[in-house]
C-alpha positions in Angstrom: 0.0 0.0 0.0 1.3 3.5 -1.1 2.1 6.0 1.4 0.9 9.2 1.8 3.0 11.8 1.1 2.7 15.4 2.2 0.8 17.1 -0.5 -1.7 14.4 -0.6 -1.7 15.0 3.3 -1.9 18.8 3.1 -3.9 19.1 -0.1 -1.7 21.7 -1.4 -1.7 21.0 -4.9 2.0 21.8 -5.2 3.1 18.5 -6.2 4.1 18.1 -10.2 1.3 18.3 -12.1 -0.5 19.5 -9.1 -3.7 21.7 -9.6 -2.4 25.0 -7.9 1.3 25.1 -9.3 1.0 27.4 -11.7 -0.7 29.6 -9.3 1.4 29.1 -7.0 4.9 27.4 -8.1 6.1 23.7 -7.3 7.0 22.9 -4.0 10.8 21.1 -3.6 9.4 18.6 -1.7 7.9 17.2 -5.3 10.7 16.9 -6.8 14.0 16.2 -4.9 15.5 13.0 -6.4 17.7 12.5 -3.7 14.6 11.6 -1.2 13.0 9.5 -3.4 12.0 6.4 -1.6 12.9 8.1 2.2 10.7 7.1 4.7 8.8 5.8 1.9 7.6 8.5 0.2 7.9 9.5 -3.6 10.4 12.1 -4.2 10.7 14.6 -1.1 6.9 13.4 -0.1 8.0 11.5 3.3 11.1 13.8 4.0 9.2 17.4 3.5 10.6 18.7 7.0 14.8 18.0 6.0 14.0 20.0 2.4 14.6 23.6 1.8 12.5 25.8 0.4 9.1 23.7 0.9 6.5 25.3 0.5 4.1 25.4 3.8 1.1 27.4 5.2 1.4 29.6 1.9 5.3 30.5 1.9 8.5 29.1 1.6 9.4 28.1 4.4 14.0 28.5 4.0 16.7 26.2 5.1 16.3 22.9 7.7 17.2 25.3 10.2 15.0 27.9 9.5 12.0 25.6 9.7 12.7 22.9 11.9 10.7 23.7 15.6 7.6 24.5 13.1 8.1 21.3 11.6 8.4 19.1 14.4 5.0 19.6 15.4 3.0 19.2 12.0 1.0 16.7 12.3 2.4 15.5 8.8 5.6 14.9 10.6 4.2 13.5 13.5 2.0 10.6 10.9 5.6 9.9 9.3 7.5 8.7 12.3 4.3 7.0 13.4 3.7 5.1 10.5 7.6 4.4 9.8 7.9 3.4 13.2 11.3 1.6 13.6 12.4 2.1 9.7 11.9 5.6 10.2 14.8 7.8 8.6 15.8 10.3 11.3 16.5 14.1 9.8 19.9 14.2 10.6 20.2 11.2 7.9 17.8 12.8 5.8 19.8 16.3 6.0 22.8 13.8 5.0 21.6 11.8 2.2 20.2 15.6 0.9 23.7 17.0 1.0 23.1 19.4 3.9 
């Protein structure tokens, strides 16, 4: 069974293809390669909260560092470590494998 990854969660429409990008632009999270499978999601779809320059709440929200307190209480992040439970793939390994 597929995942859900954040747009679906958040129904922003950002995604590729989504509905509201050319409204709004594409969020990274759609389309970093390097988080493809992470947490298993597609593309940056699990791994949202280690990517910068998601867009969130209607703004881009900067660097890991930037966003990181707001993003440890989403309830998007909080379904992710849930779900992953023990295969879950920490931030600092997902700030790693991004080249951070």
């Amino acid at each position: 069974m597929a995942k859900t990854n954040c747009w679906e969660f958040k129904k922003c429409g950002r995604q590729p293809g989504g509905a509201k990008v050319a409204e709004l632009g594409e969020c990274s999270a759609g389309k970093e390669r390097k988080a493809d499978g992470c947490n298993q999601g597609k593309m940056g779809g699990r791994a949202c909260w280690a990517i910068a320059g998601t867009l969130c709440g209607g703004k881009v929200q900067g660097s890991f560092a930037q966003k990181a307190s707001n993003c440890m209480e989403c309830d998007f992040y909080k379904l992710v470590r849930s779900d992953e439970g023990a295969n879950y793939m920490g931030t600092k390994e997902l700030v790693r494998k991004l080249g951070g």
